[in-house]
PDB file with one MODEL, atoms N, CA, C and O in Angstrom:
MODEL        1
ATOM      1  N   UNK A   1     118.045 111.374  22.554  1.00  0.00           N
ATOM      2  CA  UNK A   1     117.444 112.435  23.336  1.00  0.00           C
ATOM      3  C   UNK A   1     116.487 111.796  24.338  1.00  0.00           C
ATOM      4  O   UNK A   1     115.755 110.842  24.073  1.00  0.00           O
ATOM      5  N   UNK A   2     116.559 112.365  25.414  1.00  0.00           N
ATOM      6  CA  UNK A   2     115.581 111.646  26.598  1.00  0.00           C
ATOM      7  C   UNK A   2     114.603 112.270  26.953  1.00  0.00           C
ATOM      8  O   UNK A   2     114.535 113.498  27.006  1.00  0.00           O
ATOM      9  N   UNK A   3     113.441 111.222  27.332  1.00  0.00           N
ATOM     10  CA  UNK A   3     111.914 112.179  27.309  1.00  0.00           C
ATOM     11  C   UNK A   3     112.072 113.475  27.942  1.00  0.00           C
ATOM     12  O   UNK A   3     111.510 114.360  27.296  1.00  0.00           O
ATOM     13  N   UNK A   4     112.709 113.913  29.094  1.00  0.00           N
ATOM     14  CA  UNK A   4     113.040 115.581  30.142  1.00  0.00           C
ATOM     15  C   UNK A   4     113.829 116.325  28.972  1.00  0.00           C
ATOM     16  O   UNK A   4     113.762 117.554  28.982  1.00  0.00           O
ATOM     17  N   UNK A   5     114.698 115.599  27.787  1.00  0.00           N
ATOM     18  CA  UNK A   5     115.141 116.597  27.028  1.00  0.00           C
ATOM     19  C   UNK A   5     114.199 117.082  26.336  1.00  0.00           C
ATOM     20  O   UNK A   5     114.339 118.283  26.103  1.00  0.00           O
ATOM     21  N   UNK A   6     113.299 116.609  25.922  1.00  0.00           N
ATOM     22  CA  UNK A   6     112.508 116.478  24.963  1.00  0.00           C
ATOM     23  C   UNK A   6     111.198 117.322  25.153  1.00  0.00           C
ATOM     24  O   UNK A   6     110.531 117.951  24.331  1.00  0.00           O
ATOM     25  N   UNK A   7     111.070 117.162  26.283  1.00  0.00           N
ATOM     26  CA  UNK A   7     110.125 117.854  27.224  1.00  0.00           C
ATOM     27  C   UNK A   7     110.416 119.597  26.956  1.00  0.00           C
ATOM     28  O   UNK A   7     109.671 120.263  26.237  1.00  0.00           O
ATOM     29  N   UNK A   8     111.475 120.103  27.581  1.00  0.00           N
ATOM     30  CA  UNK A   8     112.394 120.859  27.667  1.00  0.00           C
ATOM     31  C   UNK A   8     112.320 122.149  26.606  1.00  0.00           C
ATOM     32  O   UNK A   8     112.119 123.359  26.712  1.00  0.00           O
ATOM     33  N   UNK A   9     112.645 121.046  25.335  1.00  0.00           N
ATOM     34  CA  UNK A   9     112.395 121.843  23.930  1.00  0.00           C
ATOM     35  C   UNK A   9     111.353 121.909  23.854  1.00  0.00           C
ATOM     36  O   UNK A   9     110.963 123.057  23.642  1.00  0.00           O
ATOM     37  N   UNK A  10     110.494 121.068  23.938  1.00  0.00           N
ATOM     38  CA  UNK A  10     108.924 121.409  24.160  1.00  0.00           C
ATOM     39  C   UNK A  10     108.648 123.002  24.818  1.00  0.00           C
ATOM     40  O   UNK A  10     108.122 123.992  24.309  1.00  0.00           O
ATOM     41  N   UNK A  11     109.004 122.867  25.619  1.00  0.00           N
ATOM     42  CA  UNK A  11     108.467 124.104  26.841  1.00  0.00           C
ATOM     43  C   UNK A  11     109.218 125.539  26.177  1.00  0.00           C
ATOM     44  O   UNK A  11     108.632 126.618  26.258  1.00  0.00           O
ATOM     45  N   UNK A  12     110.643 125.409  25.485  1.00  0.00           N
ATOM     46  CA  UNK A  12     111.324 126.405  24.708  1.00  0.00           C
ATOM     47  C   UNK A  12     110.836 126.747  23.814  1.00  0.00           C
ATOM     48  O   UNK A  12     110.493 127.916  23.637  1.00  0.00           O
ATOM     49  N   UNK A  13     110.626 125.573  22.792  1.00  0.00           N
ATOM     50  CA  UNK A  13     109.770 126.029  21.411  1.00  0.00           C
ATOM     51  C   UNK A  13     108.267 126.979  22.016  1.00  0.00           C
ATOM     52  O   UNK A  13     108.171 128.138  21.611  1.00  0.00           O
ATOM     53  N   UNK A  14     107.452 126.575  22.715  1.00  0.00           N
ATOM     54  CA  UNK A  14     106.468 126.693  22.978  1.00  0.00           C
ATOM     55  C   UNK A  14     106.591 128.492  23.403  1.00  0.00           C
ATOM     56  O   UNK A  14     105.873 129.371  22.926  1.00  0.00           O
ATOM     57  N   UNK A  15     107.513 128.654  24.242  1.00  0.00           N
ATOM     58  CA  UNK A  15     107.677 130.263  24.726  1.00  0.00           C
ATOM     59  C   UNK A  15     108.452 131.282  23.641  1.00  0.00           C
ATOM     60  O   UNK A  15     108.494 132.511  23.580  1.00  0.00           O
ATOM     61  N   UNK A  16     108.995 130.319  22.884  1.00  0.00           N
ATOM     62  CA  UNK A  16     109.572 131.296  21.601  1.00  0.00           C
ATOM     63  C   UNK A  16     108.520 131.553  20.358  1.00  0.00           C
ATOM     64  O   UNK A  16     108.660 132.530  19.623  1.00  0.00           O
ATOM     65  N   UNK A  17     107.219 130.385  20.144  1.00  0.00           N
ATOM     66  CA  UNK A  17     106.363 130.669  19.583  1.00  0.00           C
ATOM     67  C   UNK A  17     105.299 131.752  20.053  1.00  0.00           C
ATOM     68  O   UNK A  17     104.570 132.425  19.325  1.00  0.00           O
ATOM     69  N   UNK A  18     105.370 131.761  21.299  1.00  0.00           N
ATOM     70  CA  UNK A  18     104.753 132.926  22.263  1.00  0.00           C
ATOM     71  C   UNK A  18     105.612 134.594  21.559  1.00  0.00           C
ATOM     72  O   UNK A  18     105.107 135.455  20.838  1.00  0.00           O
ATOM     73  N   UNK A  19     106.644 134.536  21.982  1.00  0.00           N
ATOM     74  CA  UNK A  19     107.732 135.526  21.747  1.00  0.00           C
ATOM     75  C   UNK A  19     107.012 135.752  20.267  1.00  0.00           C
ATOM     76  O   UNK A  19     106.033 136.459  20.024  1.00  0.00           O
ATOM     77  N   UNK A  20     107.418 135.328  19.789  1.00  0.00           N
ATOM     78  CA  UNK A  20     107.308 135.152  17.922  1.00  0.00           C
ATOM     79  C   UNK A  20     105.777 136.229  17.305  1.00  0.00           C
ATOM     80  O   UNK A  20     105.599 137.113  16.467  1.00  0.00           O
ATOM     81  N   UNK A  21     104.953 135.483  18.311  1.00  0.00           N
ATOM     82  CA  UNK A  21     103.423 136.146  18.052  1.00  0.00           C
ATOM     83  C   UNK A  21     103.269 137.785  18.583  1.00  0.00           C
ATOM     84  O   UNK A  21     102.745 138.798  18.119  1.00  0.00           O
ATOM     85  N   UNK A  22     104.161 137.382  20.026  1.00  0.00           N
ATOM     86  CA  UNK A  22     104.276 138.814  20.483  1.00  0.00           C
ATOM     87  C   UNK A  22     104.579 139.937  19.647  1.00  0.00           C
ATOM     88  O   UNK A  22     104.025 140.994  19.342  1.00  0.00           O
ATOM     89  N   UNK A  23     106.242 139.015  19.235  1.00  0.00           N
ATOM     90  CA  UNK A  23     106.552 140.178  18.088  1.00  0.00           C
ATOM     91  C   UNK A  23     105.379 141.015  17.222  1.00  0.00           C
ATOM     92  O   UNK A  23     104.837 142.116  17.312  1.00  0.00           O
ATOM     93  N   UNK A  24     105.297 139.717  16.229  1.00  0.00           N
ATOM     94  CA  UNK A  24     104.084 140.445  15.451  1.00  0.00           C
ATOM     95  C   UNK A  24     103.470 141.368  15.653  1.00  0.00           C
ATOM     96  O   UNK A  24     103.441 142.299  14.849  1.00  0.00           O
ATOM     97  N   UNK A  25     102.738 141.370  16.902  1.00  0.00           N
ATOM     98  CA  UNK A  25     101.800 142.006  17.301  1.00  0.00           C
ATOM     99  C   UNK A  25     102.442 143.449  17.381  1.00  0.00           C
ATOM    100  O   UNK A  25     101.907 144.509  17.057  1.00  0.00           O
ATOM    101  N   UNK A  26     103.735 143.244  17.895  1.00  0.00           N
ATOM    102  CA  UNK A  26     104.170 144.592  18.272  1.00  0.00           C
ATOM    103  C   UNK A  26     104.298 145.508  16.845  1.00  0.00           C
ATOM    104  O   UNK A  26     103.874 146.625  16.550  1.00  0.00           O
ATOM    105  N   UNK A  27     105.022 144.579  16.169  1.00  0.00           N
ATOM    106  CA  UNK A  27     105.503 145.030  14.919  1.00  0.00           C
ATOM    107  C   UNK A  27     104.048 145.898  13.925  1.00  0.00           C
ATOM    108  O   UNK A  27     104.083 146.860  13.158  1.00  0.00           O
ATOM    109  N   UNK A  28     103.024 145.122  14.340  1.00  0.00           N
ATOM    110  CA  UNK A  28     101.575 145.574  13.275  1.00  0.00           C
ATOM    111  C   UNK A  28     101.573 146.700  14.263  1.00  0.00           C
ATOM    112  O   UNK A  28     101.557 147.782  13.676  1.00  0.00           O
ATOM    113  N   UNK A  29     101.585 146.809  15.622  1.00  0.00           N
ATOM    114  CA  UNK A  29     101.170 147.992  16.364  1.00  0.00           C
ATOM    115  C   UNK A  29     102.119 149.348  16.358  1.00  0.00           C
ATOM    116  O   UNK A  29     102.006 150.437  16.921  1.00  0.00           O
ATOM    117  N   UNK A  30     103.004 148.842  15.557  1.00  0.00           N
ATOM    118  CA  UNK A  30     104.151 150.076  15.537  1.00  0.00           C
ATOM    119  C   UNK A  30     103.687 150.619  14.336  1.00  0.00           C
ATOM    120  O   UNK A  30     103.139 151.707  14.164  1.00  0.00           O
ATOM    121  N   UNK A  31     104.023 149.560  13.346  1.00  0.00           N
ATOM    122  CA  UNK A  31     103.749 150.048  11.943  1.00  0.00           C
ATOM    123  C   UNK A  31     102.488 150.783  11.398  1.00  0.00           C
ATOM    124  O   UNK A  31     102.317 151.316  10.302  1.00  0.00           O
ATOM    125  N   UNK A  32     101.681 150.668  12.430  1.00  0.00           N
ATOM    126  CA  UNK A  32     100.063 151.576  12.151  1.00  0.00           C
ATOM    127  C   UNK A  32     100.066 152.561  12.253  1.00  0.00           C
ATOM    128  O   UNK A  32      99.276 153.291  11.653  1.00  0.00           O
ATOM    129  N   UNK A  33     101.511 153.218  13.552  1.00  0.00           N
ATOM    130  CA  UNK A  33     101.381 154.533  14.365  1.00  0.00           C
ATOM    131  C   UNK A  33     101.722 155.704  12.899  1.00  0.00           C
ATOM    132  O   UNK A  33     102.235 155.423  11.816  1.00  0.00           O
ATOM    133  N   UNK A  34     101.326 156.730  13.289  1.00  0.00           N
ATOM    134  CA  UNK A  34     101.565 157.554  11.898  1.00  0.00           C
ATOM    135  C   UNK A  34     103.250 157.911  11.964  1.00  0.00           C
ATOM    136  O   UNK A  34     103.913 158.002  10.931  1.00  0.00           O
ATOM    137  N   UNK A  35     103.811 158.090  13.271  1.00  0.00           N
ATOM    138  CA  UNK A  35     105.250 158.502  13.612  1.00  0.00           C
ATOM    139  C   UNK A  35     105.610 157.414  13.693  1.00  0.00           C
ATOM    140  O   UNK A  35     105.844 157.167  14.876  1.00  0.00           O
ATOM    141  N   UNK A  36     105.883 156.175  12.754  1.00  0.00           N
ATOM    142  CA  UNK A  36     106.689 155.322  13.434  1.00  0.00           C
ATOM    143  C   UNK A  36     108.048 155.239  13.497  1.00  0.00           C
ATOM    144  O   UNK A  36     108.677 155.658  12.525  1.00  0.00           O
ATOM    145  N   UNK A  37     108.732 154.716  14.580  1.00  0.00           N
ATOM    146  CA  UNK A  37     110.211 154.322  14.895  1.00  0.00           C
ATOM    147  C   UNK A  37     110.788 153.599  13.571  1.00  0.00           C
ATOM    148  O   UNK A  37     110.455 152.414  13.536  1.00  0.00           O
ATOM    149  N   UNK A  38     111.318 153.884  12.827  1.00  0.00           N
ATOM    150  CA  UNK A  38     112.199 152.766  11.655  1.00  0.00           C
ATOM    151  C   UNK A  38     112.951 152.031  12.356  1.00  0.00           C
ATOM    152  O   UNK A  38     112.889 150.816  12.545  1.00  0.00           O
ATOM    153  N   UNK A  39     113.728 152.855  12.772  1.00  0.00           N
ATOM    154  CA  UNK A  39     114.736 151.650  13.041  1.00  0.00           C
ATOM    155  C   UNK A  39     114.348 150.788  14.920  1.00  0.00           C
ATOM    156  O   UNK A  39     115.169 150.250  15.662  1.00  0.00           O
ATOM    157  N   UNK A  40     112.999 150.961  15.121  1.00  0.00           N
ATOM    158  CA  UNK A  40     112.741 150.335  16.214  1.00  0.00           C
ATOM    159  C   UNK A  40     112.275 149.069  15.446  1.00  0.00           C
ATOM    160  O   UNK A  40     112.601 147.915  15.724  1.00  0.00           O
ATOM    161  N   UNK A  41     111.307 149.540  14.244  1.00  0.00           N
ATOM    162  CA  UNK A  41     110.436 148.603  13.571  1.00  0.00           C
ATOM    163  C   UNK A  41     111.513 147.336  12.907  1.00  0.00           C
ATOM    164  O   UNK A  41     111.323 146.121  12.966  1.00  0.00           O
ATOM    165  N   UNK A  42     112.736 148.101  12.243  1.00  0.00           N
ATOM    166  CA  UNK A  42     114.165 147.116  12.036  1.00  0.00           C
ATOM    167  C   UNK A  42     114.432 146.067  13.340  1.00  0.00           C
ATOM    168  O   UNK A  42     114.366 144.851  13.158  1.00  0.00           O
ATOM    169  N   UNK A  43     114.612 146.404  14.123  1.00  0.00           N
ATOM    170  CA  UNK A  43     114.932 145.473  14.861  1.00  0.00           C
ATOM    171  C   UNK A  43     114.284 144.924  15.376  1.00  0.00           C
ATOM    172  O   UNK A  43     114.741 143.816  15.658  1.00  0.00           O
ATOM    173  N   UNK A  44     112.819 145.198  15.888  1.00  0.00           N
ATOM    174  CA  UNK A  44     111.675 143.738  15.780  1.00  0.00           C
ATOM    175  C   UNK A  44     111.625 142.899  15.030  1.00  0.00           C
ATOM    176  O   UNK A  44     111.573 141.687  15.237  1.00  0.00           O
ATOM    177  N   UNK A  45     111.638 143.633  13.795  1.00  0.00           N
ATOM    178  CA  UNK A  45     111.787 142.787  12.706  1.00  0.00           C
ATOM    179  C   UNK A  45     112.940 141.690  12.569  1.00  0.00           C
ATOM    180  O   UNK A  45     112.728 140.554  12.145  1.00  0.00           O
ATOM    181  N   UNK A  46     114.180 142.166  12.975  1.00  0.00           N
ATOM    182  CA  UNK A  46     114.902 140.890  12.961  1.00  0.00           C
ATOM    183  C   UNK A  46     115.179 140.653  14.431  1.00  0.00           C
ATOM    184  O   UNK A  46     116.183 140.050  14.810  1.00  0.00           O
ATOM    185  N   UNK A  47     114.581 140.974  14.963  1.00  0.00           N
ATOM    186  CA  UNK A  47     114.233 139.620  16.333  1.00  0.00           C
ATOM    187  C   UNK A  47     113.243 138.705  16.069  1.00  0.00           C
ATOM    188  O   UNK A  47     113.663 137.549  16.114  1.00  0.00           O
ATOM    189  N   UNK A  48     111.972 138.825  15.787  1.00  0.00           N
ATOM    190  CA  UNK A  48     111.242 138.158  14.863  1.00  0.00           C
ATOM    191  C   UNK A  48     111.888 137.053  14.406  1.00  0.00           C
ATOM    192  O   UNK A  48     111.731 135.938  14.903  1.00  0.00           O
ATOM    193  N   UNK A  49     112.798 137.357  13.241  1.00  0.00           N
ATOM    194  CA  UNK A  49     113.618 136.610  12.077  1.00  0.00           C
ATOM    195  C   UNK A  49     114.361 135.793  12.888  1.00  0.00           C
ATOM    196  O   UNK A  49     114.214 134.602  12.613  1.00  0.00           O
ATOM    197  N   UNK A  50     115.379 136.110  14.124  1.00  0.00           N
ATOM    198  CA  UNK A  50     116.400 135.183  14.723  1.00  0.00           C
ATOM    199  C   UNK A  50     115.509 134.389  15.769  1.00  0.00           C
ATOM    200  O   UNK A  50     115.940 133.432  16.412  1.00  0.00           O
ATOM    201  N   UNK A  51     114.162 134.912  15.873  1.00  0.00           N
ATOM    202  CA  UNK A  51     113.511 133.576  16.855  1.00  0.00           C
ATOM    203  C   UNK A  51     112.423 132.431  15.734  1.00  0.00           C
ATOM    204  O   UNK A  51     111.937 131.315  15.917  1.00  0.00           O
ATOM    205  N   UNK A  52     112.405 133.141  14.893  1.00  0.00           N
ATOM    206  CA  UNK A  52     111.745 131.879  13.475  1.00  0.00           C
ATOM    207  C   UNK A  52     112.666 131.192  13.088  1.00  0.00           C
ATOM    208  O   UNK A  52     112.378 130.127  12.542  1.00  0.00           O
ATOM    209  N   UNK A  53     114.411 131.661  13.278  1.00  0.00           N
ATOM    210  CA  UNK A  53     115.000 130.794  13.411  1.00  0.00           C
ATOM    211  C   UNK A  53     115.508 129.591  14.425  1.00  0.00           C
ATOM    212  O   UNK A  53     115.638 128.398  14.152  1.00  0.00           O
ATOM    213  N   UNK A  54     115.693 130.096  15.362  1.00  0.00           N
ATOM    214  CA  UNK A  54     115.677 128.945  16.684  1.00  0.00           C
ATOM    215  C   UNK A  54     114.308 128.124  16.657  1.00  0.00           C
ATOM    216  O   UNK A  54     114.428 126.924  16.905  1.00  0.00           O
ATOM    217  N   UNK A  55     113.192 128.538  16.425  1.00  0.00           N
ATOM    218  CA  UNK A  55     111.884 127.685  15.924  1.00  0.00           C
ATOM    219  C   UNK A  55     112.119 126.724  15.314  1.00  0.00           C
ATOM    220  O   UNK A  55     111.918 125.587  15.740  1.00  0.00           O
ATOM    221  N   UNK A  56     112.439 126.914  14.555  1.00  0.00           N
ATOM    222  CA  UNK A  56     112.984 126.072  13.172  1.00  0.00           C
ATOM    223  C   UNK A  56     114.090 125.134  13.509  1.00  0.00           C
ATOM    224  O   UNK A  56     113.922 123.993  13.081  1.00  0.00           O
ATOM    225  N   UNK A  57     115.231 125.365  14.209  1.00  0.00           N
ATOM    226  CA  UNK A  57     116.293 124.591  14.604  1.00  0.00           C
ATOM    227  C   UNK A  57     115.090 123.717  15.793  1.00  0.00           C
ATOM    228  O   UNK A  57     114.756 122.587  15.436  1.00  0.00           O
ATOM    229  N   UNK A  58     114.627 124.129  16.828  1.00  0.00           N
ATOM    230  CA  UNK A  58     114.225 123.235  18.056  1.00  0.00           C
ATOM    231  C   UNK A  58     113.535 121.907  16.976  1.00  0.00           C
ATOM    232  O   UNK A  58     113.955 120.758  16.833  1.00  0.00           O
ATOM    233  N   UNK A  59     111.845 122.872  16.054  1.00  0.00           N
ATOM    234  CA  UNK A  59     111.527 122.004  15.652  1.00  0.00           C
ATOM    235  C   UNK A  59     111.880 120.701  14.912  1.00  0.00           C
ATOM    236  O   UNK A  59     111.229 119.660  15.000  1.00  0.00           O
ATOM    237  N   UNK A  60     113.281 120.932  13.976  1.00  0.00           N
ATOM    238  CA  UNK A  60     114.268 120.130  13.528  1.00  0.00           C
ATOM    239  C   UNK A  60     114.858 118.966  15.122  1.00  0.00           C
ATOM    240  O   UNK A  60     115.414 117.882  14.948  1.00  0.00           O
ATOM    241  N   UNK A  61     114.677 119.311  15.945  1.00  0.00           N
ATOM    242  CA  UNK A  61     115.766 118.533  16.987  1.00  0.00           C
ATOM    243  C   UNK A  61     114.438 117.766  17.522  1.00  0.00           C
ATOM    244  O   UNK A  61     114.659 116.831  18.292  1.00  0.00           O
ATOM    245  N   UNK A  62     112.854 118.099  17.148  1.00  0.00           N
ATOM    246  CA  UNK A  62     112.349 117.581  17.624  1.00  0.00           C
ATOM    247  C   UNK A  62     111.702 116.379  16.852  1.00  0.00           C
ATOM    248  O   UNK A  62     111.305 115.318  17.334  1.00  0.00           O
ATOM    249  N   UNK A  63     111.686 116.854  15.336  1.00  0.00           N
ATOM    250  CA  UNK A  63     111.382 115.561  15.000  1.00  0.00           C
ATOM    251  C   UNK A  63     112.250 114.936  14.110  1.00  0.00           C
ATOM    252  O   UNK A  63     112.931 115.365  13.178  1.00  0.00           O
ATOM    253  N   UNK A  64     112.047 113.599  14.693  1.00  0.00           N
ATOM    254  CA  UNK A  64     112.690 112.339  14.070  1.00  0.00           C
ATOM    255  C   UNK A  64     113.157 112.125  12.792  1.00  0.00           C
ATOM    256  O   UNK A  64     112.337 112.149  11.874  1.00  0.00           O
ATOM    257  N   UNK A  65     114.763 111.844  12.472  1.00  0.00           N
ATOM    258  CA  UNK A  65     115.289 111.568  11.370  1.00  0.00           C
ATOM    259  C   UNK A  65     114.553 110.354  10.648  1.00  0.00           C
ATOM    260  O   UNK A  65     114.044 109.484  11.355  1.00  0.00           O
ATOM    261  N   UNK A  66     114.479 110.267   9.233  1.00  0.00           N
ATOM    262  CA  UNK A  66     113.285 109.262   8.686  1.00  0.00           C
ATOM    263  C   UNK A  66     114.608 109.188   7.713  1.00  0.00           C
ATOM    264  O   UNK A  66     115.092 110.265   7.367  1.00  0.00           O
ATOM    265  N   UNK A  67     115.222 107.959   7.250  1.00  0.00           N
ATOM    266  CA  UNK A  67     115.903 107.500   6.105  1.00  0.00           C
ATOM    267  C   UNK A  67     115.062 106.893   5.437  1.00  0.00           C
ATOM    268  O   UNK A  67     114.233 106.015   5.677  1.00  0.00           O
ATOM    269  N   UNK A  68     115.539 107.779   4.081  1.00  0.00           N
ATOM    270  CA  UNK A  68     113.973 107.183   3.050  1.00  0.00           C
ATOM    271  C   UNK A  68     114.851 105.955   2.415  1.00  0.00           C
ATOM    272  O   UNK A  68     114.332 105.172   1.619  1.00  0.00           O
TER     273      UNK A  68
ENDMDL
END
């Protein structure tokens, strides 16, 4: 991987951890309302879930295989 790739995922991870928090936020701000949306709150919820996953994959691509 070359430092601009590397960079790259940097700048991705970084806006999906953004995304990620957003969620949250949205998700606590829905879930407070007394009428809330279910199935709006469902699918934050697993948008949430499929960007903690790409998190998780970048952070994997970012750090270094270690053979023990």
């Amino acid at each position: 991987m070359t430092g601009q790739d590397n960079l790259e995922l940097r700048d991705q991870l970084a806006r999906l951890q953004q995304e990620h928090r957003d969620l949250d936020a949205a998700i606590e701000a829905l879930a407070g309302q007394t009428s809330t949306d279910l199935i709006q709150l469902q699918r934050l919820k697993k948008r949430k879930l499929v960007l903690r996953d790409r998190i998780s994959f970048i952070e994997d691509q970012l750090t270094p295989d270690i053979i023990a």
